[in-house]
MARDO-498166 format. One line per field, with one value per atom (N, C-alpha, C): residue in one letter; x, y, z; atom name. Coordinates in nm, 2 decimals, always signed. Layout:
BEGIN
aa = [A,...]
px = [X,...]
py = [Y,...]
pz = [Z,...]
at = [CA,...]
! end
This chain:
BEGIN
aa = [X,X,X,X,X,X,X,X,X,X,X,X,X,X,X,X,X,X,X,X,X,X,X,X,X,X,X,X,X,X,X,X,X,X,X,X,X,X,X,X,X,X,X,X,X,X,X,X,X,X,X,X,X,X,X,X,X,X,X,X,X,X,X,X,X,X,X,X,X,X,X,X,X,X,X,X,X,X,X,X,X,X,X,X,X,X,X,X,X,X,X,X,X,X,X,X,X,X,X,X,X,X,X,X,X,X,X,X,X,X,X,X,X,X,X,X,X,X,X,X,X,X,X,X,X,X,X,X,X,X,X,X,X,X,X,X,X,X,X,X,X,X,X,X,X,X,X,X,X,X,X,X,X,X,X,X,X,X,X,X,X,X,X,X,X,X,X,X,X,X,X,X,X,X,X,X,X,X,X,X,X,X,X,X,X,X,X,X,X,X,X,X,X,X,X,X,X,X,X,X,X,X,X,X,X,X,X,X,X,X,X,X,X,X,X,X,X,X,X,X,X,X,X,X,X,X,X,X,X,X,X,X,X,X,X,X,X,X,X,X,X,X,X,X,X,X]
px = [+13.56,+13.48,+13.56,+13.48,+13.54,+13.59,+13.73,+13.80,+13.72,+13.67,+13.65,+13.74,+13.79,+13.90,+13.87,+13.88,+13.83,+13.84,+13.96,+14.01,+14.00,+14.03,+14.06,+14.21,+14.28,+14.40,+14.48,+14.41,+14.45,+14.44,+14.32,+14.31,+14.27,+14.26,+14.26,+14.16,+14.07,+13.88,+13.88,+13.76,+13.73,+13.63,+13.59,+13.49,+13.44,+13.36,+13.32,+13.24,+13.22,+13.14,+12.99,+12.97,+12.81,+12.81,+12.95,+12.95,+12.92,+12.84,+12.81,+12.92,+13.02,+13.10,+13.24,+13.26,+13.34,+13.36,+13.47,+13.46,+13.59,+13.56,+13.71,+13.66,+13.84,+13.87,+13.83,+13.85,+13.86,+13.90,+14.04,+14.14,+14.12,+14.02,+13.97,+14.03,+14.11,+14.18,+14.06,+14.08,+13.96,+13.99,+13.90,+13.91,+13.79,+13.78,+13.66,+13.60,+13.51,+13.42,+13.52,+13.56,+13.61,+13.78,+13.83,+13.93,+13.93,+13.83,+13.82,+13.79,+13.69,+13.65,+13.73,+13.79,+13.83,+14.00,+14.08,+14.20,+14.25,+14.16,+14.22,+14.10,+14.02,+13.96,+13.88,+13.88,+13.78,+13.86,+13.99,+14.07,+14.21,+14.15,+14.27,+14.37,+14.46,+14.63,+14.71,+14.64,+14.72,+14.78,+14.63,+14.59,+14.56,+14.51,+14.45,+14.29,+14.24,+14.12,+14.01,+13.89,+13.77,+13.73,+13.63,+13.60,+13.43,+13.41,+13.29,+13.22,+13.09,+13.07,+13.06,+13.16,+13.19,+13.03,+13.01,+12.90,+12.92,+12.74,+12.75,+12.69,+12.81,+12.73,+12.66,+12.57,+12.42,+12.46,+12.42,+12.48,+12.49,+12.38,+12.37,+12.52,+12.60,+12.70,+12.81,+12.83,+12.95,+13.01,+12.90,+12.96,+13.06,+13.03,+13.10,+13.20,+13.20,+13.26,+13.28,+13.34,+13.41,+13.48,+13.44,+13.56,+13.68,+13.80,+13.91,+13.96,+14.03,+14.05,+14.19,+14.27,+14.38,+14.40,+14.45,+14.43,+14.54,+14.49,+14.59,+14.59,+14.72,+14.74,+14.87,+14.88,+14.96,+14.98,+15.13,+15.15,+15.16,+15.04,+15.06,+15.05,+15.13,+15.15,+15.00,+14.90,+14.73,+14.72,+14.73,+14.70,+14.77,+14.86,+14.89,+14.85,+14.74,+14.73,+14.57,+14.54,+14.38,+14.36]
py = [-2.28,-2.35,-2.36,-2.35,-2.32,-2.47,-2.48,-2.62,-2.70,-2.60,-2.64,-2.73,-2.63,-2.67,-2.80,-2.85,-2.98,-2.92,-2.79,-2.77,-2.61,-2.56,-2.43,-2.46,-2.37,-2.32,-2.26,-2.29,-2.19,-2.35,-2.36,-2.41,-2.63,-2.61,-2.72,-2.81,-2.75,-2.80,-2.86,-2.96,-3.01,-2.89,-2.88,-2.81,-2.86,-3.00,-3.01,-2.96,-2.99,-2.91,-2.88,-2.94,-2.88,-2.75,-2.75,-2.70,-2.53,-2.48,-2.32,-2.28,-2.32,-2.30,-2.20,-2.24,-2.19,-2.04,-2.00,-1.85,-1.83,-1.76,-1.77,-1.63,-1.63,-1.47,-1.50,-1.35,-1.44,-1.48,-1.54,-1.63,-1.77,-1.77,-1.89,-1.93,-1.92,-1.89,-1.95,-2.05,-2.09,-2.12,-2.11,-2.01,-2.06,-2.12,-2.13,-2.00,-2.01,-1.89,-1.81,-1.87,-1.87,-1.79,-1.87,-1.83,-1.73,-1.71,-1.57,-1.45,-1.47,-1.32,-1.31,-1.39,-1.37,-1.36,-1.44,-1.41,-1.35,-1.27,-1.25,-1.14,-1.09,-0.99,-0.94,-1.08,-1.06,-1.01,-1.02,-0.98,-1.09,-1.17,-1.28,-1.23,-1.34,-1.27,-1.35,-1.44,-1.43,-1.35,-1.22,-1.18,-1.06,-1.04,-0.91,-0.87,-1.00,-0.96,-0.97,-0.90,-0.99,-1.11,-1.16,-1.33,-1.31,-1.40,-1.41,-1.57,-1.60,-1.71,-1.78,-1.93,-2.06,-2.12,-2.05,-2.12,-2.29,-2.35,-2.49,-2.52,-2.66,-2.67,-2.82,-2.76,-2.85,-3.03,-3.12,-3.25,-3.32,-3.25,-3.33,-3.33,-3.24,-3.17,-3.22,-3.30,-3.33,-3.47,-3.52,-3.63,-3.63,-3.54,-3.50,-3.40,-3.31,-3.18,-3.22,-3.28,-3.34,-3.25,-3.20,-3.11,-3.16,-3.09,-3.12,-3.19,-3.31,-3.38,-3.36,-3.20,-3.22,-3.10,-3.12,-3.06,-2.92,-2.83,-2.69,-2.62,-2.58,-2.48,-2.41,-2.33,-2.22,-2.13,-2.15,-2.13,-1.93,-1.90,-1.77,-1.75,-1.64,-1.63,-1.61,-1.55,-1.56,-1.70,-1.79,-1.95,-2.03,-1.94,-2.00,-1.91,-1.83,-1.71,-1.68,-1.61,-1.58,-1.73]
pz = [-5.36,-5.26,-5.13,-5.00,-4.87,-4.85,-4.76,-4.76,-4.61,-4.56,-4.40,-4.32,-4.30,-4.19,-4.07,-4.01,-3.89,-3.80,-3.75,-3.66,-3.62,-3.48,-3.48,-3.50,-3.51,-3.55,-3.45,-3.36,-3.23,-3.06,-3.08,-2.98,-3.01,-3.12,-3.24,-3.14,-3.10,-3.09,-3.23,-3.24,-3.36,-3.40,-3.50,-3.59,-3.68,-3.68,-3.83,-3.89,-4.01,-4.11,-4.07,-3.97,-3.95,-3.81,-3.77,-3.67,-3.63,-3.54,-3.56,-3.46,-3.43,-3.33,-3.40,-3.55,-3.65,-3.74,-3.71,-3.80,-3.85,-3.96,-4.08,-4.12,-4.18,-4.23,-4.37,-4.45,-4.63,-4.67,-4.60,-4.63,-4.58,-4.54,-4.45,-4.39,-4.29,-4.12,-4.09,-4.00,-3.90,-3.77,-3.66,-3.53,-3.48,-3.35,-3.28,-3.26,-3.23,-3.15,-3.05,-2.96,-2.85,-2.87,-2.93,-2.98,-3.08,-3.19,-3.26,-3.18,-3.08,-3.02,-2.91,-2.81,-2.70,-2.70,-2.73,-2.75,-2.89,-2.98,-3.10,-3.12,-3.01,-3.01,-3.18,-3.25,-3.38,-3.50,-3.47,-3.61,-3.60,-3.74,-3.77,-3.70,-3.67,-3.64,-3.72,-3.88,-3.98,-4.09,-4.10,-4.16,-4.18,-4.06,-4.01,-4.05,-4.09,-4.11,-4.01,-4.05,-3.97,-3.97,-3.89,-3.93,-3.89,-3.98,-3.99,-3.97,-3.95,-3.88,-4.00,-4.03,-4.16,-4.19,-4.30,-4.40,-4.34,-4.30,-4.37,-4.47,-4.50,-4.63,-4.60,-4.70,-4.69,-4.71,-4.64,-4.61,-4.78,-4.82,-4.97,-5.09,-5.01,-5.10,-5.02,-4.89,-4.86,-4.92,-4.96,-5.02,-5.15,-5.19,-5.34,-5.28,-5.22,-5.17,-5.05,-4.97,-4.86,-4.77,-4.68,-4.58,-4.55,-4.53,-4.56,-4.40,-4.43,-4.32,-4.21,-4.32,-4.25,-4.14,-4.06,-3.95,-3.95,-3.91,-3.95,-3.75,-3.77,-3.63,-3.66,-3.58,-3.60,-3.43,-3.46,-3.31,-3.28,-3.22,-3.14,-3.07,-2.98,-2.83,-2.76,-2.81,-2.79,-2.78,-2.82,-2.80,-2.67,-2.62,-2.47,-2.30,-2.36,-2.28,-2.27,-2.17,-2.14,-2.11]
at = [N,CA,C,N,CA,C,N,CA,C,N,CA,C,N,CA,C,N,CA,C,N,CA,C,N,CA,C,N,CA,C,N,CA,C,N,CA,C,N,CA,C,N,CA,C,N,CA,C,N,CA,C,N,CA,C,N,CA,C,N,CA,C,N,CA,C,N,CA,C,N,CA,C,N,CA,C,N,CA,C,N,CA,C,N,CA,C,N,CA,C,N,CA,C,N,CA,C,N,CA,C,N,CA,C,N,CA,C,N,CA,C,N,CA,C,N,CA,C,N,CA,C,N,CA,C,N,CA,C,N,CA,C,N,CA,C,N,CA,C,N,CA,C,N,CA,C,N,CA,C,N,CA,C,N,CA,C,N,CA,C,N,CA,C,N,CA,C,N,CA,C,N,CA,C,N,CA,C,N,CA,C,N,CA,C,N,CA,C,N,CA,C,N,CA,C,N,CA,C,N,CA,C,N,CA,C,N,CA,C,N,CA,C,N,CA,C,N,CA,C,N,CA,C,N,CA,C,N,CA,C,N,CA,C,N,CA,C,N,CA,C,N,CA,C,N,CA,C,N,CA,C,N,CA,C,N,CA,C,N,CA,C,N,CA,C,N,CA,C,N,CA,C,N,CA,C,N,CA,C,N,CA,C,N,CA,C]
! end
């Protein structure tokens, strides 16, 4: 099950779980919009993967299945640049 990240990882915008603003690798690397296509040109830079736009999940299911509240970033030279 996807942890859903709160955060981008780059530019650490919020993203919550309802948000279409979000996209993750298979590793679930999560990345605004903004920051996946524009400074990372659509391929992780943890990973090397593609990203694709973060499944939501249906409100009925966050109560039991909770998005994860802790906040992730990761410093790349793309994160201070463009």
């Amino acid at each position: 099950m996807l942890i859903l990240k709160p955060n981008c990882e780059c530019c650490d915008v919020d993203l919550p779980p309802e948000s279409l603003n979000a996209r993750i690798c298979s590793f679930e690397c999560t990345f605004c919009n903004d920051c996946a296509d524009v400074k990372f040109d659509g391929v992780c830079p943890n990973c090397g993967g593609g990203f694709v736009p973060r499944p939501i999940r249906p409100i009925r299911h966050l109560e039991k299945h909770p998005a994860s509240r802790v906040r992730f970033n990761k410093i790349h030279a793309e994160c201070f640049s463009k």
